[in-house]
N, C-alpha and C positions, 0 to 999 in steps of 0.2 A: 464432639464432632468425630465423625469416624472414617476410615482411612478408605482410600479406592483399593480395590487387590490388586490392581493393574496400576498404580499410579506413576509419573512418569519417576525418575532420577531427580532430574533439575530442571527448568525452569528458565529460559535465557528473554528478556525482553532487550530488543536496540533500540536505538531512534537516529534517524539519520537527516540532518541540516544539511544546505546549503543557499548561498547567498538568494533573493528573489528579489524581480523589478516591479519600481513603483508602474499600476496601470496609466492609463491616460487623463486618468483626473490627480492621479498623484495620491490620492487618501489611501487604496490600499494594497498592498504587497500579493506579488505573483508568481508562480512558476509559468514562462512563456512555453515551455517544453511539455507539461502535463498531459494534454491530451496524444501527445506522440506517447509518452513512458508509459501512459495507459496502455492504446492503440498494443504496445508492444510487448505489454505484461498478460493481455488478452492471448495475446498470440500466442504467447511460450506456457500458457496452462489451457487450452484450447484440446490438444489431445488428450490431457487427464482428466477435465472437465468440460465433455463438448457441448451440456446444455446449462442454458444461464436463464434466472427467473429474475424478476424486478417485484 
């Protein structure tokens, strides 16, 4: 295997929990807030990134 000449230092992966509600049938687990944390993640990478492909 051979090395990037640019490769980075290190490497950091997180992951980040917390608690989620059962929906209205109760079978599976939710974040009620998701499409707001989207909504707002859109927003604050909007001027770095202003066009979005699907």
């Amino acid at each position: 295997m051979s090395k990037l000449s640019n490769a980075p230092l290190q490497e950091v992966i997180f992951e980040v929990r917390w608690p989620l509600q059962p929906d209205e049938s109760g079978r599976q687990l939710m974040d009620r807030e998701y499409e707001m944390a989207l909504g707002k993640f859109q927003a604050a990478l909007k001027t770095d990134f202003p066009y979005r492909t699907e």
